[in-house]
C-alpha positions as CSV (number, residue, x, y, z in Angstrom):
1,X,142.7,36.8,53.1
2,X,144.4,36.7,49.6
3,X,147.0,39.7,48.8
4,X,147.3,40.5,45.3
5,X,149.8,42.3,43.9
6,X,149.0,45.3,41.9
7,X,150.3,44.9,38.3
8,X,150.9,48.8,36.8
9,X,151.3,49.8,33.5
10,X,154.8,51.5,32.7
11,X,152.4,55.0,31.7
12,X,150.8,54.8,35.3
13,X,151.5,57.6,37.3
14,X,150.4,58.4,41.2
15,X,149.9,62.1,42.7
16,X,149.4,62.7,46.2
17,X,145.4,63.7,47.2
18,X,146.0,63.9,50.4
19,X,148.7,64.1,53.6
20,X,149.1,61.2,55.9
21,X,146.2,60.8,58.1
22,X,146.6,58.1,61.2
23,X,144.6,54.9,60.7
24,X,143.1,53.8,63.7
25,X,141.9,50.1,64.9
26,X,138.5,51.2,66.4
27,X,135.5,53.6,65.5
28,X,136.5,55.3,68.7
29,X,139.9,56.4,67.4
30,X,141.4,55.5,70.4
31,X,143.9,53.4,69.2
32,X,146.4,54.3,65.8
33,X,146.6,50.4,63.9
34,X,150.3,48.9,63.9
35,X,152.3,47.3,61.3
36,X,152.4,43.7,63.0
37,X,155.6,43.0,61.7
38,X,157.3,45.9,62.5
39,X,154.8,47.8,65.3
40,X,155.2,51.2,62.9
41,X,152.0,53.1,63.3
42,X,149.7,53.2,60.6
43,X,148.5,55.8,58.1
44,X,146.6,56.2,55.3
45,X,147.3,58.7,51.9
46,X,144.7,59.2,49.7
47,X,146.6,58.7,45.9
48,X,145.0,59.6,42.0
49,X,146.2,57.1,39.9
50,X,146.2,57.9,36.4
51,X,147.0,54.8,33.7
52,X,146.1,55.7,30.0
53,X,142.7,57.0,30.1
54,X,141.7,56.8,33.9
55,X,142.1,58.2,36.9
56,X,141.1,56.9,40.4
57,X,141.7,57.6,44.0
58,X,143.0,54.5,45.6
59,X,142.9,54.8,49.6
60,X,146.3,53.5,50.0
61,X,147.8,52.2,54.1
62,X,151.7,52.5,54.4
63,X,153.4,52.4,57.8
64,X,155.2,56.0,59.1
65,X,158.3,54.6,58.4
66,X,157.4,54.1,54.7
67,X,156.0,58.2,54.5
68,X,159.0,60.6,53.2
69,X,159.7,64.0,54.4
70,X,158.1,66.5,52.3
71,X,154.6,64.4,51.4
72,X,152.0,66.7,50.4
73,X,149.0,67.2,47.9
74,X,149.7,67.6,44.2
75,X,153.5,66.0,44.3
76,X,154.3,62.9,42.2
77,X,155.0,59.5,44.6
78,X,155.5,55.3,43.7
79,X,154.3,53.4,45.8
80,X,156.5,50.8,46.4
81,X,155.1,47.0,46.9
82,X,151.8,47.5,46.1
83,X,149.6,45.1,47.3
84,X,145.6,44.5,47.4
85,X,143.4,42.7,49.3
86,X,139.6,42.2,49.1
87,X,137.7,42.4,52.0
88,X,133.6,42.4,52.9
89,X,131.5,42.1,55.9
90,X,128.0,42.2,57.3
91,X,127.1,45.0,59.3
92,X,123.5,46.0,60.6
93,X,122.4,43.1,57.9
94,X,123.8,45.2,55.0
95,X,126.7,43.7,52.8
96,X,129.7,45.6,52.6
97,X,132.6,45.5,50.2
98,X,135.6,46.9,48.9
99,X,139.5,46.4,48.4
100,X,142.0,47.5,50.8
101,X,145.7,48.9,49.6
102,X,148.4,49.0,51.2
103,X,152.4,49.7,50.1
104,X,155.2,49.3,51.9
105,X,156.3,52.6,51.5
106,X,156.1,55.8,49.2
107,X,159.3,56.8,47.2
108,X,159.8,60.4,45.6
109,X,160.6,61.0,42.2
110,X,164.4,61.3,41.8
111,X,166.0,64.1,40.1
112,X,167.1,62.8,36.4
113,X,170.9,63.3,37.1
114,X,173.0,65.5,35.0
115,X,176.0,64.1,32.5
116,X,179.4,65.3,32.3
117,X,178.6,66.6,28.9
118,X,175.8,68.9,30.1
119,X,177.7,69.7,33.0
120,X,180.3,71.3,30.9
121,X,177.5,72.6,28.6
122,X,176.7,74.6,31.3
């Protein structure tokens, strides 16, 4: 399947929906999906991405070692090597579709570092 990669406008923004949930290769949930390069579990983040006007929830994979400490709801994350990929299947007779994301991993804001000058403001 073709893997895209998403293209973001410098104003987008992403804020965590939801934790980390395990994603898991059968409807059973007997087994959690691996990275098949690696063999990292998988899990999926729910994230709002908001670009000028919009927002949408993107259902985003990343592998547990991608997922910092301190992920929760409501805090600001980039998600780093965005990628998509379109998928579709029959099942039942009935036409499913959709676009699957996944990053390499999830980076937290960094702190804007303080200069010297402020520093001695201070």
């Amino acid at each position: 399947m073709a893997r895209i990669r998403v293209g973001l406008l410098p104003s987008a923004s992403f804020l965590v929906g939801t934790g980390p949930v395990p994603k898991f290769t059968d409807a059973e949930k007997l087994v959690q999906a691996k990275d098949r390069e690696t063999g990292a579990p998988l899990f999926t983040v729910t994230l709002f991405l908001m670009e000028e006007d919009r927002a949408e929830a993107l259902k985003v994979t990343v592998p547990e070692t991608g997922l910092p400490n301190g992920l929760k709801p409501g805090i600001p994350v980039t998600p780093v090597e965005l990628f998509a990929t379109p998928w579709a299947r029959v099942f039942n007779g009935q036409l499913s579709d959709g676009i699957a994301y996944r990053a390499d991993r999830l980076a937290l804001p960094t702190a804007p570092s303080t200069s010297a000058a402020e520093k001695k403001a201070a």
